[in-house]
C-alpha positions in Angstrom: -146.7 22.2 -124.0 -144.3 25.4 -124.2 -147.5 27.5 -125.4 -149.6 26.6 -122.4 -146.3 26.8 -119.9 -146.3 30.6 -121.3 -150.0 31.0 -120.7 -149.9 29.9 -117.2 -146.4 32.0 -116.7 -148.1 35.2 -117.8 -151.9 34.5 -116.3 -150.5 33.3 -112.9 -151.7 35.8 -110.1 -148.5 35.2 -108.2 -145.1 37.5 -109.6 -142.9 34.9 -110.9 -139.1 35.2 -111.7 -136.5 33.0 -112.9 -132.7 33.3 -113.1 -130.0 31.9 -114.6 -127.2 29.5 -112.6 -125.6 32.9 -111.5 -128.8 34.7 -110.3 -129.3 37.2 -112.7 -132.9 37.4 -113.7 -134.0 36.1 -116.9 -137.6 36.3 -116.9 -140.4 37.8 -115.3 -144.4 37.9 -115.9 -146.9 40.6 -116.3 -147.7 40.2 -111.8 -144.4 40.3 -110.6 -144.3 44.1 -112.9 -148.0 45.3 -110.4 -146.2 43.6 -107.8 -142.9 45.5 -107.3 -143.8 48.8 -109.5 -140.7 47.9 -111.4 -140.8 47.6 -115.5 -140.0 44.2 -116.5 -137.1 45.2 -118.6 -136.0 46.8 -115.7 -136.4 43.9 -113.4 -134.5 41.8 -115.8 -131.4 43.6 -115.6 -131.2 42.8 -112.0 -129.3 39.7 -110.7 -131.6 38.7 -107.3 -128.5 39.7 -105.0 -128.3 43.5 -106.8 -127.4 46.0 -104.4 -130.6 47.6 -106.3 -133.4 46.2 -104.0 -134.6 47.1 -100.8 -136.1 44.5 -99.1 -136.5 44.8 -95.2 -137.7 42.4 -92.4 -141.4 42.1 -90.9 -139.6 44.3 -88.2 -138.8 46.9 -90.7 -134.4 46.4 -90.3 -133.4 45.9 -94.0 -132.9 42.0 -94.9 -129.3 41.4 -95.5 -129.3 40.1 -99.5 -127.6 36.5 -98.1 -131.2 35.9 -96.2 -133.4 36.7 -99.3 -135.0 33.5 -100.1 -134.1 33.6 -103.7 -130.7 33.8 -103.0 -130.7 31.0 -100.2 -132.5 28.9 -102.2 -129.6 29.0 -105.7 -126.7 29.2 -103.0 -128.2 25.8 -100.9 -129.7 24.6 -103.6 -133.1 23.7 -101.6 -136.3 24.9 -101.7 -137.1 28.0 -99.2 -141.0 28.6 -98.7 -143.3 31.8 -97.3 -140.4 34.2 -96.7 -142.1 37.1 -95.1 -139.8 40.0 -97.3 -141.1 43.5 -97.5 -139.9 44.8 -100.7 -140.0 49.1 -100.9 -140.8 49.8 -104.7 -139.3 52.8 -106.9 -141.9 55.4 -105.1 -141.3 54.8 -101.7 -144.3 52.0 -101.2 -143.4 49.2 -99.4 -145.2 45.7 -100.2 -145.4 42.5 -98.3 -144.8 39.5 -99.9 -144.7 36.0 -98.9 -142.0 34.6 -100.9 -141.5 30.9 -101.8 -138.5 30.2 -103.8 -137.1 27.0 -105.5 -134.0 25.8 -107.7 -134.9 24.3 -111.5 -133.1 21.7 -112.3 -131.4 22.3 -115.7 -128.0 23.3 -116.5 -129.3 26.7 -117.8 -131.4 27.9 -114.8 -130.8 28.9 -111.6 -134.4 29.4 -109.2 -137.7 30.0 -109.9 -139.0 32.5 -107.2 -143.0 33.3 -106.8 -144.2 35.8 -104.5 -147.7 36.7 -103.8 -149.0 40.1 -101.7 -149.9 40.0 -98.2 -149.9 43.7 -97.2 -153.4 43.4 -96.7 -153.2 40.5 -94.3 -150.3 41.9 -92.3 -152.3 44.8 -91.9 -155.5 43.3 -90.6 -153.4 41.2 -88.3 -152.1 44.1 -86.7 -155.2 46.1 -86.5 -156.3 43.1 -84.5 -153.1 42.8 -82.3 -154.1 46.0 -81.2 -157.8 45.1 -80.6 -157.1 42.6 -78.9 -154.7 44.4 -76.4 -157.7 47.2 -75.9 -160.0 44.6 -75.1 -157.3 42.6 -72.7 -157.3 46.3 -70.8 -160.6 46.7 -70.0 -162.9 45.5 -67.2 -165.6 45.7 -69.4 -167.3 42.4 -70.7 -166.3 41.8 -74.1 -166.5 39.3 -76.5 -166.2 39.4 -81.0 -168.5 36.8 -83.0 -168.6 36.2 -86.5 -171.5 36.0 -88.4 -172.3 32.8 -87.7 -172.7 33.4 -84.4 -169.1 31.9 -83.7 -167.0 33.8 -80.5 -163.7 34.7 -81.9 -162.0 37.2 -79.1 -163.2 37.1 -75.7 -161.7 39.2 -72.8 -160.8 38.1 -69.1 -163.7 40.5 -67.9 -166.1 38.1 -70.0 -164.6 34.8 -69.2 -164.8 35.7 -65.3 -168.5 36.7 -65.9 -169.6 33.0 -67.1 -166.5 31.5 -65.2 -165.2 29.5 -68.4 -162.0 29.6 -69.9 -161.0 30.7 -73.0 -160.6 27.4 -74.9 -164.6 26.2 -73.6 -165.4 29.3 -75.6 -163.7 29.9 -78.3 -165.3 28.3 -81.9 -168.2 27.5 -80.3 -171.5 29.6 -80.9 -173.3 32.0 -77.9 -176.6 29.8 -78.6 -174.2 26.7 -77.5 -172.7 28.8 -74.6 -175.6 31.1 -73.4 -178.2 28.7 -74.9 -180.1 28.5 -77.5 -183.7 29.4 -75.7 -181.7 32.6 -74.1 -179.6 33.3 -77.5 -183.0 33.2 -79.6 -185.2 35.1 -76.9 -183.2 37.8 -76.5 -179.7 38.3 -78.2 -180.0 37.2 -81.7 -182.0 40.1 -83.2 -179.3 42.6 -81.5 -176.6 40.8 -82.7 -178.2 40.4 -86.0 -178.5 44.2 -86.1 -174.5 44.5 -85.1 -173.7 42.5 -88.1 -175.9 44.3 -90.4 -173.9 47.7 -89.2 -177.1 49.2 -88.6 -176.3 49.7 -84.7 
């Protein structure tokens, strides 16, 4: 049982650390090290309130230690989940983690804290924030479907055009909006070649 506990504690893709009932870190796997660019011998040094880290808000202000979710969770004793923390690593890189973080009930621990990366979602999401506000500007007709076929952004230009509203359009496909005769007959092989990227 111990054996497979340290299997899944080193193979899990999530960093994982635990600490003692005072907060200092007593153990940390092989992801958390990728994760925060910091040597696990290093890390492990650290108590999870250290003056060391930086950790700042989605925002970008720096997170007062008292609101990382680690240290909520030892000081109320409850478990805190998806903390949105960007943690700046030793070369100036900051990562996003969402951070879930949870107190172990024996005398010698304190919390177990796993945090996975989301730098990559964060930035997609605000790529499309800001596609979404160039295609609210425009009085062009505009509309974003998946490959399915599926609209997933629509502008007020386009709603006007077929006088719907947003919500009759959205997750449903252009064959069931358009048609299916008209999608087939005409739109699907340009869409198709959209997809493709050969357009």
């Amino acid at each position: 049982s111990l054996e497979k506990s340290r299997v899944l504690f080193s193979a899990f893709p999530l960093g994982i650390s635990v600490t003692d009932p005072a907060g200092v870190i007593l153990e940390t796997n092989a992801q958390a090290e990728a994760l925060l660019g910091l040597r696990n011998q290093e890390h492990e040094r650290r108590s999870i309130d250290s003056d060391a880290w930086h950790i700042i808000r989605p925002g970008g202000t720096r997170l007062p230690k008292e609101a990382y979710a680690s240290v909520t969770a030892l000081r109320e004793k409850r478990l805190v989940e998806n903390s949105e923390e960007g943690f700046v690593r030793p070369d100036g890189r900051v990562v996003w983690l969402n951070v879930t973080a949870a107190p172990i009930p024996l005398a010698s621990h304190g919390v177990v804290v796993a945090y996975g990366d989301i730098t990559e979602r964060r930035r997609l999401e605000k790529d499309l924030h800001a596609y979404r506000n160039i295609v609210s500007s425009t009085d062009d007709f505009i509309s974003l479907v998946d490959p399915e076929y599926v609209y997933r952004i629509v502008n007020d230009s386009y709603l006007k055009l077929n006088q719907m509203r947003a919500e009759e359009i959205l997750g449903h496909t252009v064959g069931e909006i358009l048609g299916e005769a008209l999608f087939q007959e005409t739109l699907k092989s340009r869409l198709d070649r959209c997809l493709s990227g050969k357009v």
